[in-house]
N, C-alpha and C positions, 0 to 999 in steps of 0.2 A: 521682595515678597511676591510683585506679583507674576516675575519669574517661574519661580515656584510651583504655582499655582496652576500656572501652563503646565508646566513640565508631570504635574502629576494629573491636570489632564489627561492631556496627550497617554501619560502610563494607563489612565485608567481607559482610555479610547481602545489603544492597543491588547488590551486585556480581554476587553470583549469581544476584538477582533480572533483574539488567538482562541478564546471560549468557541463559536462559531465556527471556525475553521476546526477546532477538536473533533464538535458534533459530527461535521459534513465530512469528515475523514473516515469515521465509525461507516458513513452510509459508504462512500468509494468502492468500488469492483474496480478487478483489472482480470483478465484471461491470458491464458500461454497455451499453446500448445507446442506438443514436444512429435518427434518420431514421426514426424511427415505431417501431423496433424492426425495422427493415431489415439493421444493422448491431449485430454483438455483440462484446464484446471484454471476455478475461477479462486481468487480470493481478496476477504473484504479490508478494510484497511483497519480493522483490529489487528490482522495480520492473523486471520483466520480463514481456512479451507471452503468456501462454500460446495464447491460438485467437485466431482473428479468426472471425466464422461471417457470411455475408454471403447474406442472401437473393437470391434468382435475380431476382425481379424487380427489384430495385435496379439489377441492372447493364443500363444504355442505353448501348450503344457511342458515343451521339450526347451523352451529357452525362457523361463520365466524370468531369469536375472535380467534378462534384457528390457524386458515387461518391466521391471521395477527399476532399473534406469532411467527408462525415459519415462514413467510416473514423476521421479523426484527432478527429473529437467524440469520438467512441467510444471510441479507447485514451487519449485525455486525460483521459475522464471516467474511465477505471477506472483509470489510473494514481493518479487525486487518489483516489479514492474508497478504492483499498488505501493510499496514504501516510496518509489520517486515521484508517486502523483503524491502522496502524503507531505511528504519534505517542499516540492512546488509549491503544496494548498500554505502550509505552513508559512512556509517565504513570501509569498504576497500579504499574508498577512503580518508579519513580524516586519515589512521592509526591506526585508533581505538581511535582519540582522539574524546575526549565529547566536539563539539562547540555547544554553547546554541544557539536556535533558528532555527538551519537546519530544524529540525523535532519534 
């Protein structure tokens, strides 16, 4: 029993661990820029867009698809870039174990 006891613990230690780590994931930024540093884009680890910041020269009415290229470099790269601080915050808290469905 008092195995157990530990063990659910311990569950309950970790539980509050991963709670805490949820919260501090919400606050996380991560930035990218794309296109020489033309384009900037921050985003939060809801895995939500905060700014986009687009320098003036970038925009050529005559190449817009280019424009919107390296937009989506940009919040792609900082969407991945805040999911691996995410996954990190995560695994120090979990221990490094793999719980399906965290992230």
């Amino acid at each position: 029993m008092n195995q157990m006891q530990q063990m659910m613990r311990q569950a309950q230690k970790m539980q509050a661990q991963l709670a805490k780590a949820q919260d501090e994931i919400k606050d996380m930024t991560a930035e990218a820029t794309a296109g020489g540093g033309m384009v900037k884009v921050v985003a939060k680890g809801d895995m939500t867009l905060v700014s986009v910041t687009i320098d003036p020269e970038a925009v050529d009415p005559e190449d817009v698809e280019m424009l919107q290229d390296v937009v989506l470099a940009a919040a792609n790269a900082a969407l991945a870039a805040v999911s691996a601080k995410a996954n990190a915050r995560l695994s120090a808290a979990t221990g490094g174990m793999n719980i399906p469905g965290l992230m």
